[in-house]
C-alpha positions in Angstrom: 0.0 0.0 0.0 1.1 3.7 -1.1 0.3 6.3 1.7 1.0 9.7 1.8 3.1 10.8 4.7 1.9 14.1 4.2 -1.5 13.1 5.3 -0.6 12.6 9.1 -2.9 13.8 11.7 -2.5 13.3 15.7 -4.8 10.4 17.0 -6.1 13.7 19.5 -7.2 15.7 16.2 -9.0 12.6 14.9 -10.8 12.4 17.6 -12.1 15.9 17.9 -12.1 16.9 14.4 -12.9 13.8 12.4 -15.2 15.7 9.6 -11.3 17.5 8.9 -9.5 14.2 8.5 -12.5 13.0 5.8 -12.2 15.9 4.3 -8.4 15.3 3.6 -9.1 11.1 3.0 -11.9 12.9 0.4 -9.3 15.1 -1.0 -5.9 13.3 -1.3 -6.9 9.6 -0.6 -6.0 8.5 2.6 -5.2 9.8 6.1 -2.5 8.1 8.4 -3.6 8.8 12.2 -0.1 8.8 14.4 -0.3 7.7 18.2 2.4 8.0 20.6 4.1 9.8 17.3 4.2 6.4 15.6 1.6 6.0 12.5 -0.8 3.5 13.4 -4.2 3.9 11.6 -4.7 4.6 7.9 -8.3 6.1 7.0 -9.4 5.2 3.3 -12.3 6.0 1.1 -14.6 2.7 1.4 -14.6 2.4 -2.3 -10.8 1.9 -2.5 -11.2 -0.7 0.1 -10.5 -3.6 -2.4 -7.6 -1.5 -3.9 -5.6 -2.4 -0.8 -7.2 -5.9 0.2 -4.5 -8.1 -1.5 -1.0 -6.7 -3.4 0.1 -8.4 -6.7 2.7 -11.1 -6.9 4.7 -8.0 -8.8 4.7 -5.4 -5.7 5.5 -8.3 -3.7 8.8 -8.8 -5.5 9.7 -5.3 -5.8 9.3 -5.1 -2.3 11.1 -8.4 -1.3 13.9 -7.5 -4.0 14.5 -4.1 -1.9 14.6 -5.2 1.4 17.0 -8.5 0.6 19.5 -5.7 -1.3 18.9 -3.3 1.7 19.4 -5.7 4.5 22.0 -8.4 2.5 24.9 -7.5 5.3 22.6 -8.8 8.3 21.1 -11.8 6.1 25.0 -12.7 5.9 26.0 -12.3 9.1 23.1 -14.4 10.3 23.6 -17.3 7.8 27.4 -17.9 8.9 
């Protein structure tokens, strides 16, 4: 899933100003709600629900490619 870090908004302000976060979902897509500074909730349109439900076997191996070229010294050190 693709989110927009731009979109982050205290777990406090969703709370007392949710029409302000669907306004921004409506807007640009999704919302990421942080607590205790970490992002923890994403708020999406219903519609795009099935969007995000299951990734392709493509973005899978994108993903998997980058974290095995990122992480390659620590996969080494562990397989010794």
């Amino acid at each position: 899933m693709k989110v927009n870090l731009d979109n982050l908004v205290s777990i406090t302000e969703a709370n007392q100003n949710f029409s302000k976060v669907a306004r921004m979902v409506d807007k640009k897509g999704s919302a990421v709600i942080m607590k205790n500074n970490k992002p923890r909730y994403i708020l999406i349109e219903y519609s795009q629900i099935s969007e995000y439900e299951t990734a392709e076997d493509q973005d899978i191996d994108i993903v998997a490619e980058r974290l095995v070229t990122k992480y390659m010294d620590a996969f080494k050190e562990l397989a010794k």
